[in-house]
BAKE-121944 format. One record per residue: residue in three letters; x negated, y negated, z of N, C-alpha, C in turn. Coordinates in steps of 0.02 Angstrom, whole numbers, plus 50000, padded with zeros to 5 digits. Layout:
AlaXYZXYZXYZ;...
//
This chain:
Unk479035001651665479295003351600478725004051550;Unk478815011651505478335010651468478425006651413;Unk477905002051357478044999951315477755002251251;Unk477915002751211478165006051136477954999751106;Unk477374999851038477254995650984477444997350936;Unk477484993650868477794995350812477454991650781;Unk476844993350737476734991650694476834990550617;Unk476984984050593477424982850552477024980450479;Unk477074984550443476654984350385476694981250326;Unk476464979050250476544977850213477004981550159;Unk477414976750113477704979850067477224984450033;Unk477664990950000477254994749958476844992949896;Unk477104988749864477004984349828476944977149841;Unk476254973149806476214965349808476904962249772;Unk477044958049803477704953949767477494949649719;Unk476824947649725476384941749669476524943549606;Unk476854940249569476924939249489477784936949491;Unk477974942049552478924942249565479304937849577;Unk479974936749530480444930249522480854931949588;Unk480884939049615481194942549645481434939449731;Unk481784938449747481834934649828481294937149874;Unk480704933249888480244935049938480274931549996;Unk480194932650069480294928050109479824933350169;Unk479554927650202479134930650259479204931650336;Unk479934930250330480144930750394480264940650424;Unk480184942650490480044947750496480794955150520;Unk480614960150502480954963250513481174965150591;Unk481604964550604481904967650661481364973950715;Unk481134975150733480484979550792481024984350810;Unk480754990850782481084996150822480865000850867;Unk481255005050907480705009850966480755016450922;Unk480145020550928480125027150924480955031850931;Unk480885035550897481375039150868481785040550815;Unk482235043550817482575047350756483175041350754;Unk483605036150716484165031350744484685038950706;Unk485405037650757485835039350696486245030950665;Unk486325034150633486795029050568487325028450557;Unk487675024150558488385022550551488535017850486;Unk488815021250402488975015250379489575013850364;Unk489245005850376489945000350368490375003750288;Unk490075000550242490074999550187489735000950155;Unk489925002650085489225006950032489335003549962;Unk489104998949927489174995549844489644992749840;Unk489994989649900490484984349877490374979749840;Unk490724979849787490914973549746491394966649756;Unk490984963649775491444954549765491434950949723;Unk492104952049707492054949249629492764943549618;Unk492994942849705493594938949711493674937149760;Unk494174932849807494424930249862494624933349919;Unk494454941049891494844946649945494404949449990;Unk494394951650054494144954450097493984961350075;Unk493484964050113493324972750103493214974650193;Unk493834978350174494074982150266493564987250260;Unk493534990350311493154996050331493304998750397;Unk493365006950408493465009650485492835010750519;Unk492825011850562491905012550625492195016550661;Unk491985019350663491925025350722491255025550755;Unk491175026550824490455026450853490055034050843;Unk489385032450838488965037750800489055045250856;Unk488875048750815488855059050841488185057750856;Unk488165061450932487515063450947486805058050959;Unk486955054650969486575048251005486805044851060;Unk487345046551103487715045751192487925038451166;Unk487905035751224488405028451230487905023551250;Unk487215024451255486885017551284486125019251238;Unk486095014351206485625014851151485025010451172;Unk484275011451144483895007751165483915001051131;Unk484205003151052484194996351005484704997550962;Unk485114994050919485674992750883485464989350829;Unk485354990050775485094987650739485694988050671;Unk485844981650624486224979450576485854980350517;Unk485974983350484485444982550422486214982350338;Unk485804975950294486154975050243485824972050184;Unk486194975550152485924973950062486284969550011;Unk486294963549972486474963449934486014962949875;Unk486474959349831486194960149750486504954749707;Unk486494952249683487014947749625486754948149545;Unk487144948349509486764950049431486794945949411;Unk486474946949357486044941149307486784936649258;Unk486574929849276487264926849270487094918849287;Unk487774915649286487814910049337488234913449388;Unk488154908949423488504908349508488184905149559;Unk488584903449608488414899649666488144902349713;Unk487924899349775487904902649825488364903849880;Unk488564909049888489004910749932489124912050002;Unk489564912250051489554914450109489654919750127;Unk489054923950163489574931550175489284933550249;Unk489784935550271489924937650333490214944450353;Unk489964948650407490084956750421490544956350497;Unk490894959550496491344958350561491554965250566;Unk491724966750651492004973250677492504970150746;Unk493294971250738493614972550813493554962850798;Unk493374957250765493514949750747492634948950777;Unk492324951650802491604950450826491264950650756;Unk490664945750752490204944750697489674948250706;Unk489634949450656488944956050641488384953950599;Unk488324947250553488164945650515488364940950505;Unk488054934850492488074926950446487604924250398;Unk487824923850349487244921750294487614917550227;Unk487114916250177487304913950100486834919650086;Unk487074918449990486904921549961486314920249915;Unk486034921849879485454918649818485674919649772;Unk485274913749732485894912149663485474917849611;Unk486044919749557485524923049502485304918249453;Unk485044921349401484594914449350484864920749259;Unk484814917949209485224918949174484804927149145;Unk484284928049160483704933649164483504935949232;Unk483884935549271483684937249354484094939949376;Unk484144947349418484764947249457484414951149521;Unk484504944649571484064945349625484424948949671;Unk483904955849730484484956349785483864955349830;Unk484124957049903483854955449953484104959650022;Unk483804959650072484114963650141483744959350186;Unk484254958450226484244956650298484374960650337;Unk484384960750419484254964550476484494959350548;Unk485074959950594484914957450639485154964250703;Unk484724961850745484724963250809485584966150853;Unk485704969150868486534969550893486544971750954;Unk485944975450980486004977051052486244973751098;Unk486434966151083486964965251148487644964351143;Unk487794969151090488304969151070488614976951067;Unk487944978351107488514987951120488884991151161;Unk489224986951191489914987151233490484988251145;Unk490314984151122490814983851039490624989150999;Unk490164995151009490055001050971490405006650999;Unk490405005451064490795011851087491255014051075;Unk491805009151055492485011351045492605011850961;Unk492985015950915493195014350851493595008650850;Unk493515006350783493864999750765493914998850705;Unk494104993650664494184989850612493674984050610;Unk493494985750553492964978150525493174976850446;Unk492684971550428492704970750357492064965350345;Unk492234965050287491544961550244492064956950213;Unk491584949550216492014944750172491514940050141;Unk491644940950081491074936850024491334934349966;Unk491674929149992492124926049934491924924849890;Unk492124927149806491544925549752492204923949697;Unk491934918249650492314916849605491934919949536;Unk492304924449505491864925149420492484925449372;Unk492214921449324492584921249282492154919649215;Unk492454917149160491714915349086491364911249118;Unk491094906149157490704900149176490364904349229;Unk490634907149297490294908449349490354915949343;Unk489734920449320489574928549288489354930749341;Unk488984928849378488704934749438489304937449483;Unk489044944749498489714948549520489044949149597;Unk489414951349651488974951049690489164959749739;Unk488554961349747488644970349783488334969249848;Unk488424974649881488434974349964488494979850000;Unk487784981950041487984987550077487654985850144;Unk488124990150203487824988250274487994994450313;Unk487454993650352487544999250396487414997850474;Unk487485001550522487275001450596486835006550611;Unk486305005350654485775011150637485495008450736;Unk485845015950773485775016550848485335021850869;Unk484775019650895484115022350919484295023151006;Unk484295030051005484365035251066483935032051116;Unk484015032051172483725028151237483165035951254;Unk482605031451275482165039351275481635036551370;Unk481115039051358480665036151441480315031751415;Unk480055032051343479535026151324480055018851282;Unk480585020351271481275013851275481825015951295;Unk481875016751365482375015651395483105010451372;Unk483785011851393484245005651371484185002151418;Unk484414994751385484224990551410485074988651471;Unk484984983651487485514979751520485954975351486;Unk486424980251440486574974751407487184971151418;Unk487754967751379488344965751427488974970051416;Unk489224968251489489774975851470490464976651432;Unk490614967951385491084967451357490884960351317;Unk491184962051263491204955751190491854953951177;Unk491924949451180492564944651148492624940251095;Unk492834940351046492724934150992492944929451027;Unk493024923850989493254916450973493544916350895;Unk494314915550920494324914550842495214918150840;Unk495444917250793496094919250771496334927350735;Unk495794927750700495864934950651495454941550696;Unk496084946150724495704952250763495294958050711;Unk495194956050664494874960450613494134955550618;Unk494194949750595493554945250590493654941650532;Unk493464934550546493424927350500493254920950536;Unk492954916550493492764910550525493224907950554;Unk493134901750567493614896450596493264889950577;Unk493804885050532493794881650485493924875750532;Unk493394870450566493444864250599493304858850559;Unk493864855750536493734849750508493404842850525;Unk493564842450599493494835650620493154836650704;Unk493034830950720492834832450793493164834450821;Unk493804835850817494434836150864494694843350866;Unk494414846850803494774852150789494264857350823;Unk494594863050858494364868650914494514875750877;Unk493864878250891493784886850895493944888650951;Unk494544891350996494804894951052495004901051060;Unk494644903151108495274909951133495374908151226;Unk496024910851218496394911851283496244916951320;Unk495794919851362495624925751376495584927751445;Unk496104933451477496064933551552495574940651549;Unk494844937551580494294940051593494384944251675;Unk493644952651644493934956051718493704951651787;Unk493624953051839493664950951892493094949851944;Unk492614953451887491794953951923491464950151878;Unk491574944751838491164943051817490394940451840;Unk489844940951829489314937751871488844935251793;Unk488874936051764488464930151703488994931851636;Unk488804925451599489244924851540488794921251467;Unk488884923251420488444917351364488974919151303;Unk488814914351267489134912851225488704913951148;Unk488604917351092488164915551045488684913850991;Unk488504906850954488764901350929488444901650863;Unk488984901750821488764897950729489174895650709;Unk488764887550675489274883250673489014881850579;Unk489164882550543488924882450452489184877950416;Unk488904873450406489314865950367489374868150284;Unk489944865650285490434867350185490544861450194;Unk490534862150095490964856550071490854850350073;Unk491184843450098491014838650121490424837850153;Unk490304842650205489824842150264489394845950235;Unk489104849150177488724854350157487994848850165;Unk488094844250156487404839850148487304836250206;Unk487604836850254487884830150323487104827350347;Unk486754832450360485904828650349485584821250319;Unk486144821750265485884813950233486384811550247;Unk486824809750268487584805450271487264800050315;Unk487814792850297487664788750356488104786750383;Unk488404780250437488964779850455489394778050392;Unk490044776250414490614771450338490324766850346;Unk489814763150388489724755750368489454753950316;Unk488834761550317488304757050276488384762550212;Unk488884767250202489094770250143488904767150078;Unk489404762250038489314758649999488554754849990;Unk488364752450039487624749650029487164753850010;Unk487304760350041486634764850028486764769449976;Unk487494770049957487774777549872487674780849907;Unk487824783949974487724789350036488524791250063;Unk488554798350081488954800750084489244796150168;Unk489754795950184489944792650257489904796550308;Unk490244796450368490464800350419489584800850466;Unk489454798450460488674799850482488324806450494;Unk487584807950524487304811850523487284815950596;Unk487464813350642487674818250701487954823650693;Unk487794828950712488184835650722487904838750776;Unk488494842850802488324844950901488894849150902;Unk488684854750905489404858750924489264858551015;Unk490224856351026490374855751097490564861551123;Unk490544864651206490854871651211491144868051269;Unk491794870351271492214871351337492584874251365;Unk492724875751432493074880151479493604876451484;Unk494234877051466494774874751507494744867651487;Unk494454866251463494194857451429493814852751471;Unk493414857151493493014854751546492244854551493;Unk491974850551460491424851851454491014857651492;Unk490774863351436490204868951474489494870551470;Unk489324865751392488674867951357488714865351284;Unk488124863151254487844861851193487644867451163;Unk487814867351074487444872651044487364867250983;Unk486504866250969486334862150920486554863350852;Unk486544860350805486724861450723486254863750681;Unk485874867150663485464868950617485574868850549;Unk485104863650517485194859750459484984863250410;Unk485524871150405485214875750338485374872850268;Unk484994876750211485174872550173484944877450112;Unk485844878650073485804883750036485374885449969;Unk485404892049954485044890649878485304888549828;Unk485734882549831486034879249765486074873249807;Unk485604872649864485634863249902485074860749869;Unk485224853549848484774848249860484554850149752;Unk484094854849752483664854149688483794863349709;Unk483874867849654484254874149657483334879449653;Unk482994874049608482574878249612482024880949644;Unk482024874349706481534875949732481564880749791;Unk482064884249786482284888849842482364897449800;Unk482034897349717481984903249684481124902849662;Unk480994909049709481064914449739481364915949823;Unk480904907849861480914910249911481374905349966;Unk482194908549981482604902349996481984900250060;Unk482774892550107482504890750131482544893450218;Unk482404890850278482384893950348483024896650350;Unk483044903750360483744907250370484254905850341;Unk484044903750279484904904450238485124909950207;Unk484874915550233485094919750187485384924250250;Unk485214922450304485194927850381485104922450425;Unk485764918550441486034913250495485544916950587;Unk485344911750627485074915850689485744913050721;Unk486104915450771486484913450839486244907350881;Unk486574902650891486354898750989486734901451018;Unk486134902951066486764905851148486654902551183;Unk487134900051228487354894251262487284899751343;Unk486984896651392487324901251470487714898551485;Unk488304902251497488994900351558489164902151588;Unk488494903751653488304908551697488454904551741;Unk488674898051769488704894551798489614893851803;Unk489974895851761490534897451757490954902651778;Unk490504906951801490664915051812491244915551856;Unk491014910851896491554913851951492464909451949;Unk492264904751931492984903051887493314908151856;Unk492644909851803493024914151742493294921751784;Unk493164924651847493254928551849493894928751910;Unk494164924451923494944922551969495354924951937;Unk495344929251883496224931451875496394925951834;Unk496554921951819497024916851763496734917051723;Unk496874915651671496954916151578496354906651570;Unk495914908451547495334903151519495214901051453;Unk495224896551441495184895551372494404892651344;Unk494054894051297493304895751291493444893651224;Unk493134885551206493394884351147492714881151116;Unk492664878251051492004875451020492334870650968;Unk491924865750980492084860550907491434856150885;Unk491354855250841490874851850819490884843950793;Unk490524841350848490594833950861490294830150801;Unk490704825750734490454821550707490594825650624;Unk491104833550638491364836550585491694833950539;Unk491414833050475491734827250403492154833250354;Unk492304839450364492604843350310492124847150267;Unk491824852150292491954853450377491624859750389;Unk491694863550436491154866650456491684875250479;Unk491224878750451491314886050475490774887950534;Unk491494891350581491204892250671491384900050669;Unk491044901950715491294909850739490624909450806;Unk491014912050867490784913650923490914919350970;Unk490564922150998490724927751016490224926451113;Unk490684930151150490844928751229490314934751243;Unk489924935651286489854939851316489464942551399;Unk489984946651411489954946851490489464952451520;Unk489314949951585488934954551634489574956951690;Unk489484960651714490354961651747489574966151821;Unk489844964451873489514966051951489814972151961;Unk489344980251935489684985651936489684986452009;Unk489334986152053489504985352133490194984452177;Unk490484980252128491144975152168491644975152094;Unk492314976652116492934976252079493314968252047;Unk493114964952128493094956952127492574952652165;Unk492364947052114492024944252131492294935852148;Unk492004931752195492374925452168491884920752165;Unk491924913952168491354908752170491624904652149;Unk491244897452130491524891052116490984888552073;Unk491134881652029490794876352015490504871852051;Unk489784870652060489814867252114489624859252077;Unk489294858852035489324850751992489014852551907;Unk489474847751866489304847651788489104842551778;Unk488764839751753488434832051737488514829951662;Unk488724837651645488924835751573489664830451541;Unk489944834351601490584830651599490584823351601;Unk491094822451571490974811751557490254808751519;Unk489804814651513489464810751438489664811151385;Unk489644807351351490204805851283489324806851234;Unk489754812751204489254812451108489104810051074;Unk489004801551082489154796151037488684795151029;Unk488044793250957487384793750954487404783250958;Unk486744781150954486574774050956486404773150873;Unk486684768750852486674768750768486444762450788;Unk485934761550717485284755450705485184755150632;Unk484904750850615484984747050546484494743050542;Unk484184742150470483724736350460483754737250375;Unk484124738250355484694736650285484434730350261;Unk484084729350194484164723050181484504723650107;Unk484594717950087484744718750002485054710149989;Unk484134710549931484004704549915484564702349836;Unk484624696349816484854692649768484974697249722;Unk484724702649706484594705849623484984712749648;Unk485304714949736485604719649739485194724649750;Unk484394724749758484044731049773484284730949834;Unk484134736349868484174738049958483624741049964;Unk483514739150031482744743150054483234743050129;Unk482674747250184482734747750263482854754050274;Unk482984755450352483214761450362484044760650404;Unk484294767750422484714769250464484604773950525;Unk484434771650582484324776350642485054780150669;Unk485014785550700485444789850730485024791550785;Unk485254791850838484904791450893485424794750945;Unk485214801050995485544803151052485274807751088;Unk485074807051160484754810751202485234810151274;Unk485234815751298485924820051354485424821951384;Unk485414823951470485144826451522485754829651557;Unk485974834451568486144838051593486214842651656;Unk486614842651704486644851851741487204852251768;Unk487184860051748487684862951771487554868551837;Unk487874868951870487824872751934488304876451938;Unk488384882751966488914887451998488664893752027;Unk489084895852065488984903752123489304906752098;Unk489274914652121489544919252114489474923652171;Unk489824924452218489774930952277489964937252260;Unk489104942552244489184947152208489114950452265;Unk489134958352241488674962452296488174964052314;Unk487604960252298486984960652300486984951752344;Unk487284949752341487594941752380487594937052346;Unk487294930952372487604926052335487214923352268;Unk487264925052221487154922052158487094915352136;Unk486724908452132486864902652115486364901852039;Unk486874900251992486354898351926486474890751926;Unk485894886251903485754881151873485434880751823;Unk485924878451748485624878551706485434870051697;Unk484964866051675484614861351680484504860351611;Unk484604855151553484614855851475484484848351470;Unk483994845751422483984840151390483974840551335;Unk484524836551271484614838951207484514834051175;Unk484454833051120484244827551065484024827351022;Unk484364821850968484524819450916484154814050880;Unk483624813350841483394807250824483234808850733;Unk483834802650694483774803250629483704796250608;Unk483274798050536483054791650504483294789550449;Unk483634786250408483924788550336483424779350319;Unk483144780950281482674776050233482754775850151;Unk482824769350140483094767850067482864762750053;Unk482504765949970482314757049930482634761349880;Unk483134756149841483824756849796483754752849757;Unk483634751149694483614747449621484234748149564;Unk484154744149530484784745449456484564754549434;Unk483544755749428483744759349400483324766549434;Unk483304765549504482764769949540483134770349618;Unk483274777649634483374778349708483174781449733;Unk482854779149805482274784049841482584783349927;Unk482764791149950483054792250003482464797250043;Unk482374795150096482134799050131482374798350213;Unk482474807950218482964809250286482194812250318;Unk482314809250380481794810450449482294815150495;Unk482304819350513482724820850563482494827450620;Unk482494824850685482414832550722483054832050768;Unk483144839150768483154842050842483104843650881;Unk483274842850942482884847551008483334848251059;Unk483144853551086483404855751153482784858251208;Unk482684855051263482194858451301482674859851382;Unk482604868051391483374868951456482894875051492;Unk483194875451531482934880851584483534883051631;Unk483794888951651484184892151674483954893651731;Unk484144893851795483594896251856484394900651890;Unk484004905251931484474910151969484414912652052;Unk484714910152081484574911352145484984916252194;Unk484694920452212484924925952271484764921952348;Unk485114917052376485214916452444484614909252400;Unk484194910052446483574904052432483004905952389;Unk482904913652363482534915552343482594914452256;Unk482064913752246482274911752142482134918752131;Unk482804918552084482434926052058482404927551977;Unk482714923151987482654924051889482484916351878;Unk482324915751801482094907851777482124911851695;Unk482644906951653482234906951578482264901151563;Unk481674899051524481534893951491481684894251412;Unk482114888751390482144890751304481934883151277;Unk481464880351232481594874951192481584876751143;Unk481884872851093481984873250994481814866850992;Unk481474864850916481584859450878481634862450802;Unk482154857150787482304859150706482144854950680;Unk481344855050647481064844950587481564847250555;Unk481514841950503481874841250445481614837050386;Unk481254836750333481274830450290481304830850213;Unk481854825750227482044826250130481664819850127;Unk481544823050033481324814650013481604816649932;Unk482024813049920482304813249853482074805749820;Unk481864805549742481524802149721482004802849664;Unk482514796649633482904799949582482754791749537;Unk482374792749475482204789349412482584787549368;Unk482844780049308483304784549267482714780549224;Unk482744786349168482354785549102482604782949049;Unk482074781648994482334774548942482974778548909;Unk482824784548916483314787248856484254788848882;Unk483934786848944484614789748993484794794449035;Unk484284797749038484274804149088483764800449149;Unk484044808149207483804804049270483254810649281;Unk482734807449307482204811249340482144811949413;Unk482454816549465482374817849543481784819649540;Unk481394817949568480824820849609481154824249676;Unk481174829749718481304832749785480994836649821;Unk480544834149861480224837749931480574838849978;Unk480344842850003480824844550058480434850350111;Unk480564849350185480024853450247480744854050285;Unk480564862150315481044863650346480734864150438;Unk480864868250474480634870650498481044875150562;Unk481054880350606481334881850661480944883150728;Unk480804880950779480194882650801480694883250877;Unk480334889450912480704891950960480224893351022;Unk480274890451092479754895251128480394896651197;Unk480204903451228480804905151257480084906951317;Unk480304910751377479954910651429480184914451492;Unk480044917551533480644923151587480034922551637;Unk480234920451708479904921751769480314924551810;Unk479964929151844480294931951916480024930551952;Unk480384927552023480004926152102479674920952092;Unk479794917652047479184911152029478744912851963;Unk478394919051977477904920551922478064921951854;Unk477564918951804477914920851744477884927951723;Unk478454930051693478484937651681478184938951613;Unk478524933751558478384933551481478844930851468;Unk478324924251399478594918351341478364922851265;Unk478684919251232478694920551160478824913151117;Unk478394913251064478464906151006478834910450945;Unk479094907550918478944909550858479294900550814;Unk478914902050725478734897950710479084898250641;Unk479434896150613479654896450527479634889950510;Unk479224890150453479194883250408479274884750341;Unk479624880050298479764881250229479534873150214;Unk479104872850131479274868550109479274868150058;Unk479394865750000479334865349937479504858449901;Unk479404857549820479634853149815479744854149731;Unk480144851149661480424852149606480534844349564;Unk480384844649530480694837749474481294840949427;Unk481984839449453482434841449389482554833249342;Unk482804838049283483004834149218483704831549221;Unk484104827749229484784829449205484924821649132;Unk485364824849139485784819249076486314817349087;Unk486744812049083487064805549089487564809349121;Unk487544813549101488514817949130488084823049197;Unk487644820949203487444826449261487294834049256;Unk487194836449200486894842449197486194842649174;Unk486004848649206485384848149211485064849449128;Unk484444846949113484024847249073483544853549057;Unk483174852649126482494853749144482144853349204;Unk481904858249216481504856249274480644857949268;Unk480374855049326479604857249323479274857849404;Unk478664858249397478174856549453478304859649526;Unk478974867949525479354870049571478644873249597;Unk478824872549665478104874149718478504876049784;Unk478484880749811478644882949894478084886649929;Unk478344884949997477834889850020478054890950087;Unk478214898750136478634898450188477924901550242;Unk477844899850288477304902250341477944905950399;Unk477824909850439478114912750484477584914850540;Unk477704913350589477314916350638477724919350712;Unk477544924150730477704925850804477184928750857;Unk477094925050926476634928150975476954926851025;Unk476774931651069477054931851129476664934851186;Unk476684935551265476324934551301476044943651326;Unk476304947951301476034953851285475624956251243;Unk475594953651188474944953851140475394954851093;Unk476034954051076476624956851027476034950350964;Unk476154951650891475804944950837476264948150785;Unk476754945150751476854945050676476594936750631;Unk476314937750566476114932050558476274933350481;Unk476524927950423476974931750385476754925350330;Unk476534926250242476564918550204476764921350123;Unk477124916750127477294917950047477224910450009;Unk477004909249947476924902349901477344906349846;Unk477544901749817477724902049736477624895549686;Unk477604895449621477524890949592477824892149499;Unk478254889549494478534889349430478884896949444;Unk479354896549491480024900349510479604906249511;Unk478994908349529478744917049523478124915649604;Unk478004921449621477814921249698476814919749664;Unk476594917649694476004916949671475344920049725;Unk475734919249794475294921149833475614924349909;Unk475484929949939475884934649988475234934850026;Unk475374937050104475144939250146475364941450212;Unk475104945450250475734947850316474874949150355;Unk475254946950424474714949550478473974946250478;Unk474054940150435473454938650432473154935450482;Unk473634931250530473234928350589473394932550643;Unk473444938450636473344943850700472894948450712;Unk472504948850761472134954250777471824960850706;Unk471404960350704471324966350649471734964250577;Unk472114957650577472394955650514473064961750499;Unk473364965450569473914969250585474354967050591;Unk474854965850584475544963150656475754970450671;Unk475884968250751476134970850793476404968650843;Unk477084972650852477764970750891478004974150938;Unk477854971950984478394978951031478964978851002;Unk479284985351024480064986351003480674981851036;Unk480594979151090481114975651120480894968951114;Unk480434966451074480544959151043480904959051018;Unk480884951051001481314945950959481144940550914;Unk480414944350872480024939050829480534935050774;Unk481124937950757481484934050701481754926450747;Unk481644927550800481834921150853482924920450860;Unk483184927850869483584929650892483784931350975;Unk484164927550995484224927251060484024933351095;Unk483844933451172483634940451205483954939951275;Unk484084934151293484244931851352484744937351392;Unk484474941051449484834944251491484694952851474;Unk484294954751430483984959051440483394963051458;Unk483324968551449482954974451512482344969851536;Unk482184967851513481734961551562481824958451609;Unk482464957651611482664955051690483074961451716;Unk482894962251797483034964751841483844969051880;Unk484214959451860484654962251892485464959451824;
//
């Protein structure tokens, strides 16, 4: 296969001086050619509770198997108050898009564009359908920003130097609404399902998973159990979160929680100009349930459900199925052969060293603690023969919540990572023939510093480090074929003012700064930095730790660190 670079350049303009949303995370890599275009939507206005439908029809004159699929969208919000919002793009109940919004400022009316990846999602372009856009926005005299929105689909013709890839030959939501909408899980208990009698060849399956905490749970990062609620002025229900997936209610797979965190979380300003890791453009977990295949493909009706373990009120889910179907064979069959997941219970190890002396200060911390080893196994008798995947996953949870608490000073600081380190292996008879390797860790650390002053107002101090860090990996026959890192860090930090009733004063000392990096084992480099300081960008750069101070991408990466798993890179 030949491969195609794309070199990916600087804005036309420096962003330095700009209040304007800057962020250094990278654009989507495209291959050579002309795309045609399909749009969704053109200047929608949300300016209420209501949905915006739209028809799709698949594009003229670009065939049915594209090299890349590419989502591209705009918004805007005007100069005003308002919150940050949720908005989401859907076609046929499949997600096209997950994000918040950026807040405006009373002299600002910021917009922004995001971009994700859809190519494995073009089994769902072929046919016309129904979609819509949903960006629930309240305005009225108090909350003024009106918010606009345009999106499009933009399908790049399969040529000799990007060929199409392998992608899957059918998408299914999760979820209730055949147009498209979240699914609203309150509690651990409560399930994102569909009932779905799948065709008959199945031979691999994945799942890509978003699970978005509201409301109650908008902060769940700092929460601790009900015990130590009251002792610490901390929200309850604790800090665990784990979305569960299951077949039939069989435990199938983990998809971790990613602790985004909007531009109106924590301290509002230190996320204007530049929000924080993907809140503005949610990434997918895809889960394999390649090990499931041949269950799923017996003819009876399966149920493929998700809930999120340790949900306080509560969390927005949307998942979407998608299949490899054995064009060889009409039917395929196979079995489970062992889950290890099954009968481990999600229950983290909670720890304490809480004190609180005579006068009512508290000092100590609160541990959250949970680590799972995993595998899952299953066949599939395809026509190429026998198929066995083992996917192999160790996941985990380790959080810190630390507190020294006074009459008139509270200082919280959240430690928290995530991780997943898993590997998928694939076997034809005894021979390995496929292997991917994926680990994530998500740091995390707040440190809120909240003062109260002689006069009665309270002074927060808030730092705060984000991070997403991804390395993925593909061998054939044993040998490695090609890994990829990529790297997003945000941090910043703000002193707000408020007064006795809780509105804000004042703020000062707002400082961010987001690094982005991507390399991978072809020579692909995007390397990406933005600072700001007193809400305006102070310092930009792109490509600086690459070769010639360039970035460059092949076209069939995945530097935004968007799943890839199961395409033209692998074989079969």
């Amino acid at each position: 296969m030949l491969l195609g670079g794309v070199a990916q350049a600087a804005p036309d303009s420096s962003p330095i001086g700009s209040a304007n949303v800057t962020v250094a995370d990278p654009t989507v890599p495209r291959p050579p050619g002309q795309p045609c275009v399909v749009q969704l939507f053109s200047d929608d206005t949300f300016n209420d509770f209501g949905t915006r439908p739209y028809g799709y029809a698949p594009p003229t004159g670009c065939g049915t198997h594209w090299a890349k699929v590419v989502l591209e969208a705009d918004f805007s919000v005007t100069a005003g108050v308002q919150f940050d919002r949720t908005a989401s793009i859907w076609l046929g109940g499949v997600n096209l898009y997950f994000g918040t919004t950026q807040e405006p400022r009373s002299n600002l009316a910021p917009n922004w564009h995001v971009e994700r990846d859809l190519t494995d999602y073009s089994a769902l372009f072929r046919n016309s359908g129904q979609g819509q856009a949903v960006l629930y926005n309240l305005v009225d005299s108090t909350y003024t920003g009106v918010i606009h929105g345009s999106a499009r689909l933009l399908f790049y013709p399969a040529s000799v130097v990007a060929p199409a890839p392998r992608v899957p030959d059918a998408v299914y939501p999760l979820g209730s609404d055949p147009v498209g909408n979240t699914v609203t899980l309150n509690n651990s208990s409560s399930q994102m399902a569909a009932t779905l009698t799948l065709p008959a060849n199945v031979e691999r399956a994945y799942l890509d998973v978003f699970t978005q905490s509201q409301s109650n749970d908008e902060f769940w990062y700092t929460c601790v159990p009900d015990q130590y609620a009251a002792e610490t002025q901390e929200c309850g229900g604790g800090n665990f979160r784990e979305a569960e997936i299951s077949i039939d209610g069989q435990p199938a797979g983990v998809a971790p929680v990613y602790p985004w965190i909007y531009t109106g979380g924590i301290d509002l300003f230190i996320w204007k100009p530049t929000p924080g890791v993907q809140a503005l453009n949610f990434m997918p977990y895809r889960v394999d349930l390649t090990p499931f295949a041949g269950m799923l493909s017996n003819g009876s009706p399966h149920t493929v459900a998700v809930s999120v373990q340790g949900a306080n009120s509560y969390f927005s889910a949307t998942a979407s199925l998608l299949v490899y179907q054995d064009h060889g064979a009409k039917q395929v069959s196979g079995a489970l052969l062992r889950n290890t997941l099954a009968g481990q219970s999600p229950t983290p190890t909670i720890g304490s060293t809480l004190q609180q002396d005579s006068s009512g200060n508290v000092t100590g911390a609160v541990t959250t603690d949970l680590s799972r080893h995993f595998v899952i196994e299953g066949y599939v008798d395809t026509s190429h023969g026998r198929v066995t995947t083992t996917v192999d996953q160790t996941v985990g949870f380790a959080d810190t919540q630390t507190f020294g608490i006074t009459a008139t000073d509270f200082h919280q600081i959240t430690d928290q990572l995530t991780s997943v380190e898993g590997v998928s292996r694939s076997r034809i008879g005894n021979f390995l023939s496929g292997e991917f390797e994926a680990r994530f860790r998500y740091p995390l650390h707040v440190d809120v510093n909240q003062a109260t002053e002689s006069n009665g107002d309270y002074s927060i101090l808030t730092s705060i480090k984000q991070g997403y860090d991804q390395h993925t990996g593909m061998s054939l026959g044993g040998f490695p074929l090609y890994w990829a890192d990529v790297h997003n860090n945000v941090a910043g930090s703000d002193t707000l003012v408020l007064d006795s009733g809780f509105h804000i004063v004042s703020h000062s000392g707002q400082q961010a700064t987001q690094n982005f990096a991507f390399h991978d084992s072809l020579g692909g480099c995007y390397s990406g930095s933005v600072s700001s300081a007193n809400n305006l960008v102070t310092a930009y750069s792109t490509g600086q730790d690459c070769a010639g101070e360039q970035n460059r991408v092949l076209w069939f990466a995945h530097p935004d660190g968007s799943p890839y798993l199961g395409d033209s890179l692998l074989p079969w």
